[in-house]
C-alpha positions as CSV (number, residue, x, y, z in Angstrom):
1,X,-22.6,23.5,-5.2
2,X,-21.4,26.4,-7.5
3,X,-22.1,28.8,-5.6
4,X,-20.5,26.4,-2.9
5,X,-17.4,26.7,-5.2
6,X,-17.2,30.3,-5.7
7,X,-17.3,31.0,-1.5
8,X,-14.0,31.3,0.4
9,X,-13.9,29.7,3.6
10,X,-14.9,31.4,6.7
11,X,-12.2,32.8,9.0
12,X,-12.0,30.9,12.1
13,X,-10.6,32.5,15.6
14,X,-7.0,31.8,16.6
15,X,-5.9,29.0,18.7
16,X,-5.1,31.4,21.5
17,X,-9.2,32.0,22.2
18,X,-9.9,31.2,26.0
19,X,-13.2,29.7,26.6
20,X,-14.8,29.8,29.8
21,X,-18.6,29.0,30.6
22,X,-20.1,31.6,33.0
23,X,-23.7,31.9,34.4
24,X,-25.5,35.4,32.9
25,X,-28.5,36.4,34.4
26,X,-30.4,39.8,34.4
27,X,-29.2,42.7,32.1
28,X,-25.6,40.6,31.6
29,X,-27.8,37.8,29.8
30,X,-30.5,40.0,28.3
31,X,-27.3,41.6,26.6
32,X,-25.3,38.5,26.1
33,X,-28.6,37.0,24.1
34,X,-29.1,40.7,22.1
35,X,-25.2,40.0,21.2
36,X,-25.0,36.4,20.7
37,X,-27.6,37.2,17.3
38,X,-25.1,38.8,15.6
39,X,-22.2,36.9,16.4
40,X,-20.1,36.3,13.6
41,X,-17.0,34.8,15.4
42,X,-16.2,30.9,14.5
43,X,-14.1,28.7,16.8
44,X,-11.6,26.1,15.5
45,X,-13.2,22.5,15.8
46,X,-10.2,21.5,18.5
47,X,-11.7,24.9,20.8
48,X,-15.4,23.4,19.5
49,X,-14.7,20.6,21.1
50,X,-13.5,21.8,24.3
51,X,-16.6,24.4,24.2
52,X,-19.2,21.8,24.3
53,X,-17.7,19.4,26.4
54,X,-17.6,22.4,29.0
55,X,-20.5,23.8,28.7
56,X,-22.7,20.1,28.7
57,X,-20.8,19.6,31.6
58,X,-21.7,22.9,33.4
59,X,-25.3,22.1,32.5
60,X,-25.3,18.4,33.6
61,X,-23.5,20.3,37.6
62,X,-26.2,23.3,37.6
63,X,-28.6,22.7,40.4
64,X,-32.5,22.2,38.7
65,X,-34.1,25.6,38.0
66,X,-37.0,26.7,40.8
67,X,-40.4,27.7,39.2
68,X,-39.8,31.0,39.8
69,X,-38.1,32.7,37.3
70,X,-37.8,36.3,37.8
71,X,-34.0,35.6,38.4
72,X,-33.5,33.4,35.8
73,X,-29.8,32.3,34.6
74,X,-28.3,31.1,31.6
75,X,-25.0,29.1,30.9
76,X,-23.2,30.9,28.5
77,X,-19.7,29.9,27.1
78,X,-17.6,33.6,26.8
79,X,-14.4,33.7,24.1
80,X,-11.8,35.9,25.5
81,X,-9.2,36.7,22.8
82,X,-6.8,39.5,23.9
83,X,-7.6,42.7,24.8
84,X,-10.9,42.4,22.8
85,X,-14.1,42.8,23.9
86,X,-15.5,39.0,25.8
87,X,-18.1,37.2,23.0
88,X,-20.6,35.1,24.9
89,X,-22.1,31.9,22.9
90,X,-25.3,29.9,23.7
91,X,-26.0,26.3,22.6
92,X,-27.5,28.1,19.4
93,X,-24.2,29.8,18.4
94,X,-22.3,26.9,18.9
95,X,-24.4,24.6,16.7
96,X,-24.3,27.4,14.3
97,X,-20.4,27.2,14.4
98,X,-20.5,23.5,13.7
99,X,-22.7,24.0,10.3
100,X,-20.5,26.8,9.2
101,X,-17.5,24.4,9.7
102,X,-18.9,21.4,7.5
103,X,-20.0,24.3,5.2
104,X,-16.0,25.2,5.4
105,X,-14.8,21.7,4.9
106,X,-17.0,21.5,1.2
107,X,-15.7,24.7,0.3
108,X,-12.2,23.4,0.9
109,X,-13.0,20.6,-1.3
110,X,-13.9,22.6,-3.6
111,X,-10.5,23.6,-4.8
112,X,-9.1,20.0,-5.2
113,X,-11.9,18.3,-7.1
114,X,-12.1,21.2,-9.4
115,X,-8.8,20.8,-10.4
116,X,-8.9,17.3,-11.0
117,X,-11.9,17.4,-12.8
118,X,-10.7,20.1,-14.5
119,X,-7.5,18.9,-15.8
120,X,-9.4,15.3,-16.8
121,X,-12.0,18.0,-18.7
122,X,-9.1,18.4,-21.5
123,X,-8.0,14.8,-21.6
124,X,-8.6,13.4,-25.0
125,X,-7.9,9.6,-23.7
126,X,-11.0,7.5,-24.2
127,X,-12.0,4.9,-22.1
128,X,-12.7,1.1,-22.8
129,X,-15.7,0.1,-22.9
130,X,-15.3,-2.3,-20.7
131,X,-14.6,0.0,-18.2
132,X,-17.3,2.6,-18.4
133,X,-19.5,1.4,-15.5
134,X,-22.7,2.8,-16.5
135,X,-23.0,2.3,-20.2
136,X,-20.6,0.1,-21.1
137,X,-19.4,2.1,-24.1
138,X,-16.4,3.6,-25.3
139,X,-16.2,7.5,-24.0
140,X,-13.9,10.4,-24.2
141,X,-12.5,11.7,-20.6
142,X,-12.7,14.8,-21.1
143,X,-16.9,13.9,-22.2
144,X,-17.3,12.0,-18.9
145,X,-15.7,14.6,-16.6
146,X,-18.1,17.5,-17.8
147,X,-20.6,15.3,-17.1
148,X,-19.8,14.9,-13.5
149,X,-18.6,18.5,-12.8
150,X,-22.1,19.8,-14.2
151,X,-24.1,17.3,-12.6
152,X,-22.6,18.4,-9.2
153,X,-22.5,21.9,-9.9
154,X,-26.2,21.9,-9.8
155,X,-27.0,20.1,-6.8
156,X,-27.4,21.2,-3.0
157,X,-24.4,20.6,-0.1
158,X,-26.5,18.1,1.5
159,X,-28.2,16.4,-1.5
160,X,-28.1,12.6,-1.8
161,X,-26.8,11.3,-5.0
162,X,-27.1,7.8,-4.9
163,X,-29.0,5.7,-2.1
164,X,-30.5,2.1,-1.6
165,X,-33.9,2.1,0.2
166,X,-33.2,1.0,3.6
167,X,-34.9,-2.5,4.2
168,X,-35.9,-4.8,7.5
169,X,-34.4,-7.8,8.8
170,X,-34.8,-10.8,6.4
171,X,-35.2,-14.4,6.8
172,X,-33.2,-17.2,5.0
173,X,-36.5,-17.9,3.3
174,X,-36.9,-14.0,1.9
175,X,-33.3,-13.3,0.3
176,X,-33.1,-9.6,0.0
177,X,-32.4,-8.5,-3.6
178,X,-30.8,-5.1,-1.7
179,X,-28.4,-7.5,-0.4
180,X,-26.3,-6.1,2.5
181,X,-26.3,-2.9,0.7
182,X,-30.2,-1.5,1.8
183,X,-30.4,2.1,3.7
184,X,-26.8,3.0,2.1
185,X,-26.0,6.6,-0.1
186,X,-23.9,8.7,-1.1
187,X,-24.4,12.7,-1.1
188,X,-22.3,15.4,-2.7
189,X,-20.1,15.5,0.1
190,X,-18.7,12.3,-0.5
191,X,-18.4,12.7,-4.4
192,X,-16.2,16.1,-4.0
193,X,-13.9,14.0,-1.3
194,X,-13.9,11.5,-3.7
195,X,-13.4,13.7,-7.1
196,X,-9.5,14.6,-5.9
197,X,-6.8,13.0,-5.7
198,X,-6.7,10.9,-2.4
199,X,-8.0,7.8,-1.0
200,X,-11.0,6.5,-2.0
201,X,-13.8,6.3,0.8
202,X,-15.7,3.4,1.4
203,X,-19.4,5.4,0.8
204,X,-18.6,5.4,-3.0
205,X,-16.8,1.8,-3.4
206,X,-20.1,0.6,-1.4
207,X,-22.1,2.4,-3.9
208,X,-20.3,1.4,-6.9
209,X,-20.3,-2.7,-5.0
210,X,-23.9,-2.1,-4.6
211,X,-25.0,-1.8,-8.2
212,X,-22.3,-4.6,-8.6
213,X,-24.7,-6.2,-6.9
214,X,-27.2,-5.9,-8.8
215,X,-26.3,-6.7,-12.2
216,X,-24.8,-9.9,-10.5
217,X,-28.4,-10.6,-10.2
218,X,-28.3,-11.9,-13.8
219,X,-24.8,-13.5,-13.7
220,X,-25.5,-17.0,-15.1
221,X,-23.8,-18.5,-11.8
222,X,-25.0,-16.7,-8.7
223,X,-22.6,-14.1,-7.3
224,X,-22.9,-12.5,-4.0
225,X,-21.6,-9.0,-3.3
226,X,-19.7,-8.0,0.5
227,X,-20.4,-4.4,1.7
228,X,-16.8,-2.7,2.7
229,X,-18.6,-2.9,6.3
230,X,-18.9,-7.3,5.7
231,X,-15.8,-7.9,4.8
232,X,-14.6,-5.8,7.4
233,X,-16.6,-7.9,10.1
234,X,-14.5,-10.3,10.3
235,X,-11.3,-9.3,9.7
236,X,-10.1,-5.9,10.6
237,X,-12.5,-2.9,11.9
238,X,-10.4,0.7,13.1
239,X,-7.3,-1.4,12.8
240,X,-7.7,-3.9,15.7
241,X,-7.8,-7.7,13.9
242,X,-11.4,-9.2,14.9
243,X,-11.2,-12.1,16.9
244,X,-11.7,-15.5,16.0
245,X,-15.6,-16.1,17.6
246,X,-16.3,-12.9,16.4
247,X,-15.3,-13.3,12.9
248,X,-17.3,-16.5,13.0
249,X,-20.3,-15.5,13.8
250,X,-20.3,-12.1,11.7
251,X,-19.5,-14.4,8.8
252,X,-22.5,-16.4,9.4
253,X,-24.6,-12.9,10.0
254,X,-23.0,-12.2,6.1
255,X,-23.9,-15.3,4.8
256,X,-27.4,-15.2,6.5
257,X,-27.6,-12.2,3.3
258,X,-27.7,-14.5,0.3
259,X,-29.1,-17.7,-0.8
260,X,-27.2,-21.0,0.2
261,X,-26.8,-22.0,-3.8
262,X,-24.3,-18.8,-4.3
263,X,-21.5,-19.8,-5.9
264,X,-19.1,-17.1,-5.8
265,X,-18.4,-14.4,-3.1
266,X,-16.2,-11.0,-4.1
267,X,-15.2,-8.4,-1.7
268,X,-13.1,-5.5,-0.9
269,X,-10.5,-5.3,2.0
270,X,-8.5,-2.2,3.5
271,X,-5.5,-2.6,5.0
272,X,-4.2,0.0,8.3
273,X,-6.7,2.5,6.4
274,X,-4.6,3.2,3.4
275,X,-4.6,0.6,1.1
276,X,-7.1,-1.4,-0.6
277,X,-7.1,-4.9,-1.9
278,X,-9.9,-7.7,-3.6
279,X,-10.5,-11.1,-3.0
280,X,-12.9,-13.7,-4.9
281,X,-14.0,-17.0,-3.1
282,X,-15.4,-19.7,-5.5
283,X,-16.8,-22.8,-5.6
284,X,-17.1,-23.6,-9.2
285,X,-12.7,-23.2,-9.5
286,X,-12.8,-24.1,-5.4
287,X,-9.8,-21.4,-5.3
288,X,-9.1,-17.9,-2.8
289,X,-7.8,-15.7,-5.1
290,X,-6.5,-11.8,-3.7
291,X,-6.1,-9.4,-6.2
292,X,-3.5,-6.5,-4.8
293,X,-2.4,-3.6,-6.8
294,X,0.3,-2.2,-5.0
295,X,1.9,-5.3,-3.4
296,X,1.0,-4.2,-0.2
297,X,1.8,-5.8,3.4
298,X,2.0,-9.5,3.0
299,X,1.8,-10.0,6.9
300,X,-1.8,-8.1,6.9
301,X,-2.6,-9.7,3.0
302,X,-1.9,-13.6,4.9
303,X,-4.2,-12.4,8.1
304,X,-7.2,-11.8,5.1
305,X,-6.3,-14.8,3.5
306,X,-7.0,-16.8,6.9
307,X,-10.2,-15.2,7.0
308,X,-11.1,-16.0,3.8
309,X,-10.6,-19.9,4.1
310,X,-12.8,-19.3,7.2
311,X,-15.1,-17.6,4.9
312,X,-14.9,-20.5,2.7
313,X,-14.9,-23.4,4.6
314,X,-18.6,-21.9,6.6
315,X,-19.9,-21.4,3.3
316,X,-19.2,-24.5,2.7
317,X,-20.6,-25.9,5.7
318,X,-23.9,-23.7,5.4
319,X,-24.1,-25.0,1.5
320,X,-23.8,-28.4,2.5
321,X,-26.5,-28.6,4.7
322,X,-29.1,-26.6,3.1
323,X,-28.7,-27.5,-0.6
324,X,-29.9,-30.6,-2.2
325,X,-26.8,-32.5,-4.1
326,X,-24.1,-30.8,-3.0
327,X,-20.7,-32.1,-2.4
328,X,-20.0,-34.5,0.8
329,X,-17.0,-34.1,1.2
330,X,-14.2,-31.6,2.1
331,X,-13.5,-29.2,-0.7
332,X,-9.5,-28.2,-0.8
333,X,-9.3,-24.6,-1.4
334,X,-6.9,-23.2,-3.5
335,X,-5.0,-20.3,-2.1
336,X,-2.4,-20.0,-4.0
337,X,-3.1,-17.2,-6.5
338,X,-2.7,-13.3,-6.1
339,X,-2.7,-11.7,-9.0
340,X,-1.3,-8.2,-9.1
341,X,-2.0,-7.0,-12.6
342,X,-2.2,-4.2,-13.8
343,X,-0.2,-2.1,-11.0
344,X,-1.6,1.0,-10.2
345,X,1.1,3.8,-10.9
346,X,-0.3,6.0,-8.5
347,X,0.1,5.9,-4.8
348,X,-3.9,6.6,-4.3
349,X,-5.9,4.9,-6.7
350,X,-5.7,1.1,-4.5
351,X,-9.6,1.2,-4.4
352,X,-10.5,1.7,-7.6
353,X,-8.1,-1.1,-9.1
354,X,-9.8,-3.3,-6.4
355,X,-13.2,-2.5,-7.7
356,X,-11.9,-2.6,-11.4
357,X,-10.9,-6.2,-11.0
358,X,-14.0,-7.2,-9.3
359,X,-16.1,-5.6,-12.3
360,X,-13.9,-7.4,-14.7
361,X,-13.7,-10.7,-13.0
362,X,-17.7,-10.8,-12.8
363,X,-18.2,-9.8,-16.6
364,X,-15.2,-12.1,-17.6
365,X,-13.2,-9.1,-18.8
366,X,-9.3,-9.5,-18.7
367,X,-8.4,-6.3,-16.6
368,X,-5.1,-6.9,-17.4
369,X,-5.4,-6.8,-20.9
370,X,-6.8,-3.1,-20.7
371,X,-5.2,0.0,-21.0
372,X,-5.9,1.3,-17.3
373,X,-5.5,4.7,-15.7
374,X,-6.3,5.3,-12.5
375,X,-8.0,8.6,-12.0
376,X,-9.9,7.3,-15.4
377,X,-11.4,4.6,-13.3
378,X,-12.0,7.1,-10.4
379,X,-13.9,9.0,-12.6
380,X,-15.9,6.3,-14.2
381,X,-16.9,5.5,-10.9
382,X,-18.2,8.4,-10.2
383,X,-20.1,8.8,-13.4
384,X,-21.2,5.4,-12.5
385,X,-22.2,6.3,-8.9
386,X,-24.1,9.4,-10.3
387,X,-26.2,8.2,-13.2
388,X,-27.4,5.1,-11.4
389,X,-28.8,7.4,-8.2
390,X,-30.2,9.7,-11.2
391,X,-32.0,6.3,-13.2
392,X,-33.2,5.0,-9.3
393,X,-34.9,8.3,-8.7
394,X,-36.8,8.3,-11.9
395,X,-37.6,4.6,-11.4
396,X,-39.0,5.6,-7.8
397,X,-40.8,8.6,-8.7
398,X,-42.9,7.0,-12.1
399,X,-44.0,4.0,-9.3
400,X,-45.0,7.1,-7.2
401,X,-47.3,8.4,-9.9
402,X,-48.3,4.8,-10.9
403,X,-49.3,4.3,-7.6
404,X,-51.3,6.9,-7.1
């Protein structure tokens, strides 16, 4: 990735390229292929687009080639720009264009998490304990952010950071102890979107929720842990509201992940894809509780809130009937309760004071009571993120070499 960083991107063709697919046969496609090796021409991903969609459709109208072949033609896609010469582009060159593109959109990256990590590698701030994922200790900023850039710095474009080994189908008999999280990861693309200042993504919350997960393993009161994709089953997925059957029976897929005897259930929610917000069902308090760090859209914050008693009461249902002891009768939920402390002061940091409060709430940590800054807690996430995919490999490679 340094090297990624020290690479402009390429220059792409202007909107104004024509593309056309033609059939080439005989000396026009001996020459087109001789030509198409050295193209270094890139089209835009709109005229990319277009490009393959024409061409696959050419290919899917050709009539099927005859055995003989001494008159063999080719589908070509030609780029007309002017009064230059035409460029003709084969399946090959177009692929090609697609991997220098991605390659494009890293570089651009580039620039943006840089500078953040750059200006947090001065910051003499030190953050809480409580709020360093990893270790749990007391670190200087500008300590953790040289950590990160040089950890990144020396990894490959398409290197995975962080993953969960992917695992079958259980049964309510075998709990998973991946939970819903097996087969996910995170690779360096994802940590240089996330390393700026923007949005967060769900790959890294679900990485971050993920080891959540597991140290929840050891919680004194069982805990379960929603995937950003859960919690989205049955409320909200691409902005359209799920409907009522469905959310029913994806909340029963979602509780089909744990044990009946879980007593508390925390999750993540986004809202029209630009806010995010936290919510905690438990039985133990028997309360719905919706942490929100913006005061967001109440309208879409009571449509999660519905869900969530739906949530609650087929938990309920499910606990009732599978484990020995357990209360008869109706429980009455308490909905009652958003807390929206501490307020982000940024207009881009939602997710990361949703996971914050999750991580508190679980260790019984007053995240209010903190000093909190929210491209601090980006970072520890991160770190977080990184270290734990670094300690998983190790783990995985010494019961390799125990093994055999």
């Amino acid at each position: 990735m340094h090297e990624a960083w020290m690479r402009q991107p390429t220059s792409l063709l202007p909107p104004s390229t024509t593309v056309t697919v033609v059939s080439l046969c005989g000396a026009a496609l001996s020459a087109a292929a001789r030509a198409s090796v050295s193209v270094r021409v890139v089209l835009p991903r709109p005229l990319l687009k277009i490009a393959f969609a024409q061409l696959a459709a050419a290919i899917r109208a050709a009539p099927p080639r005859l055995s003989d072949t001494t008159n063999a033609t080719e589908l070509a896609v030609r780029l007309t720009l002017g009064n230059y010469e035409p460029v003709f582009a084969f399946q090959t060159t177009l692929d090609q264009m697609s991997s220098v593109l991605a390659f494009n959109d890293t570089i651009e990256l580039s620039p943006g998490f840089l500078s953040w990590v750059g200006q947090l590698g001065v910051c003499n701030d030190v953050l809480p304990p409580q709020l360093n994922f990893f270790s749990g200790e007391a670190t200087q900023i500008r300590t953790m952010a040289g950590a990160v850039r040089d950890d990144v710095a020396g990894r490959l474009l398409g290197d995975c950071v962080w993953a969960m080994p992917p695992v079958g189908r259980r049964s309510d008999a075998t709990p998973s102890t991946h939970g819903a999280f097996g087969g996910y990861c995170v690779n360096v693309h994802d940590v240089c979107d996330a390393g700026r200042r923007a949005f967060a993504t769900n790959a890294l919350l679900d990485g971050g929720l993920a080891e959540l997960h597991f140290r929840c393993a050891n919680a004194s009161m069982p805990i379960a842990v929603l995937s950003c994709s859960q919690s989205a089953s049955f409320t909200t997925i691409a902005g359209d509201e799920v409907s009522l059957r469905r959310a029913v029976l994806s909340i029963m897929d979602v509780l089909s992940t744990w044990d009946a005897s879980v007593d508390r259930f925390v999750m993540l929610f986004n809202i029209g894809n630009y806010h995010w917000i936290s919510a905690s069902i438990s039985f133990s308090s028997r309360s719905v509780v919706l942490y929100d760090s913006g005061r967001s859209n109440s309208s879409a914050k009571a449509f999660i809130l519905s869900r969530l008693l739906l949530f609650a009461r087929q938990a309920e249902l499910r606990r009732r009937a599978v484990v020995l002891n357990a209360v008869v009768e109706d429980i009455k939920w308490r909905t009652d309760e958003e807390i929206n402390r501490p307020t982000q002061q940024d207009g881009y940091n939602c997710g990361l004071f949703a996971f914050s409060f999750l991580w508190c709430s679980v260790h019984g940590v007053d995240f209010a009571s903190l000093p909190v800054v929210g491209d601090h807690l980006r970072l520890s996430l991160l770190h977080f993120v990184l270290q734990s995919g670094r300690s998983r490999q190790a783990q995985l490679a010494l019961r390799k070499h125990a093994v055999g």
